[in-house]
N, C-alpha and C positions, 0 to 999 in steps of 0.2 A: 500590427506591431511586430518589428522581427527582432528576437533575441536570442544569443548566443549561449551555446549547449556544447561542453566539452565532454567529448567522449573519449575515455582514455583505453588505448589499444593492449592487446594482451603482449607487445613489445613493453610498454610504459609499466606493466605489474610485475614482468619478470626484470625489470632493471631496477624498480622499486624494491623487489624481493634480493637483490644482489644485493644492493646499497647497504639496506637493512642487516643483513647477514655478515657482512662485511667490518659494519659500524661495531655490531655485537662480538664479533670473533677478535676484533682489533682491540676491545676493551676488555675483554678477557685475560687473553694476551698480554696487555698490559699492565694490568692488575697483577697475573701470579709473576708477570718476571718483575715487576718493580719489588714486588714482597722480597723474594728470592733473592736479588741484589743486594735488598736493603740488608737483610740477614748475613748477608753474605759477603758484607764489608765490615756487618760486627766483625765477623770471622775473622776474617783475615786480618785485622786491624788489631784483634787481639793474637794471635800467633805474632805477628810482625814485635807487636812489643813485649812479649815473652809471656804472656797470660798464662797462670798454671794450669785452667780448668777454664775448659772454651765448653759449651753445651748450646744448639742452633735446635730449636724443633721450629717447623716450618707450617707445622697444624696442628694446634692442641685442642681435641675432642673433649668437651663438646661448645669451647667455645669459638671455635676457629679463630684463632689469633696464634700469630707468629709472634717468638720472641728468641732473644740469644742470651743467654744465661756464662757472664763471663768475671772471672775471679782473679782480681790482678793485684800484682805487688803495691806498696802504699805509695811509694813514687813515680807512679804511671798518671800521669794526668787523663780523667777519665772524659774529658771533654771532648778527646780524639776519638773513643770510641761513641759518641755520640755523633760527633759533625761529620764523620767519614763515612756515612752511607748519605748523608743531603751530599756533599762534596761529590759523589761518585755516581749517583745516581740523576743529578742534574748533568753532570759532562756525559752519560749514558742517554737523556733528553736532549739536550742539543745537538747528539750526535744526526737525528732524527730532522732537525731543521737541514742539513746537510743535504737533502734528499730531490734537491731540486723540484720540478713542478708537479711532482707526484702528491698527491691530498695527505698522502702518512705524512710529509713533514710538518704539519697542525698538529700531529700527537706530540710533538715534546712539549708542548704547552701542557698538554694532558698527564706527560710522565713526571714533569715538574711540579707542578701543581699535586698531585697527589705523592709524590716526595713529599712536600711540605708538611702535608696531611697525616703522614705517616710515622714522617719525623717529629715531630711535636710533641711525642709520649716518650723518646730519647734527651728531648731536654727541658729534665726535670723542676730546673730553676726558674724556667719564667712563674711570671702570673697569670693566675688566671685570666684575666682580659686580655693581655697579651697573645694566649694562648688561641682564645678566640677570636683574634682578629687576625693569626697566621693562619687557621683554619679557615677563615672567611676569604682570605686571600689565596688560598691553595685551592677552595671552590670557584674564586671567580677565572685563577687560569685553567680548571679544567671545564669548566662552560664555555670558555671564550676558544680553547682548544678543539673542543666538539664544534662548533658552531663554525666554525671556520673547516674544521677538517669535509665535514656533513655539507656545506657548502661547496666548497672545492670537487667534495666527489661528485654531488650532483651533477655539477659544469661537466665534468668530465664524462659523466654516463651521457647525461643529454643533450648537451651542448658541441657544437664542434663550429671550428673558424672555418671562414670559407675566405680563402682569398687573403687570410690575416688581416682583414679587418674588421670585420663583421661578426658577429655569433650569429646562429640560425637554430631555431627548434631540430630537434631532429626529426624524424617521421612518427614520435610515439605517443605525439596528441592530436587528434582529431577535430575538427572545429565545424561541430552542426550547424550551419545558419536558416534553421527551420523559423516557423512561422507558430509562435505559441497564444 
């Protein structure tokens, strides 16, 4: 009986190890500049509308969370400081789809999605269930952002067109057809 035995090349573990490294540095990345933005549209959202006392800490030990601590006239409607970090940090994600066939344009799904996630302790007034189903919906775009990016980059390390019609392996899996 003859069965097939994949043997993966040390081509196929350093592309694995790129991929990996890549996925992980992208998500890093993403994480402290979303934080960074976010904060950073309190900011600016409070200067813009004349906020007397702006205060942005970007890491508070020891529980690392960021927050912006801002002190405004009683006629400032404070909803603007609330929706202008989703508002800016979503057109900062879509920037991202923009990227044509390069696999980063899956991360706005992923900057968006945890916008959402982030934003949801800026608005104080929903309900709790509410709250929990903008969180459940802010995790499903950043799985389906990963999943798609992780995908995409695969094709791209492994795969290449031949001819524009076709995909082909590339040479970094091996296919024993031994006799077991």
């Amino acid at each position: 009986m003859r069965n097939s035995k994949i043997l993966f090349t040390k081509k196929f573990y350093r592309v694995f190890f790129l991929c990996l490294v890549r996925i992980v540095l992208f998500d890093i990345l993403i994480t402290f500049s979303t934080v960074i933005l976010h904060e950073l549209s309190h900011f600016f959202t409070g200067i813009y509308f004349g906020c007397d006392e702006i205060k942005t800490t970007l890491i508070d030990f020891p529980s690392f969370s960021a927050f912006t601590e801002v002190k405004c006239k009683p006629q400032i409607p404070l909803y603007f400081l609330a929706l202008t970090p989703l508002i800016s940090i979503t057109i900062f994600g879509v920037s991202f789809s923009l990227l044509g066939d390069l696999p980063e344009k899956h991360l706005s799904w992923v900057i968006i999605g945890f916008n959402i996630i982030i934003s949801i302790s800026d608005l104080t007034h929903l309900q709790i269930l509410m709250k929990y189903l903008v969180v459940i919906f802010g995790v499903g775009l950043i799985i389906y952002g990963q999943t798609k990016f992780i995908d995409q980059l695969i094709n791209h390390y492994f795969f290449k067109e031949k001819n524009g019609i076709s995909r082909e392996l590339i040479d970094t899996i091996v296919y024993d057809h031994g006799q077991y």
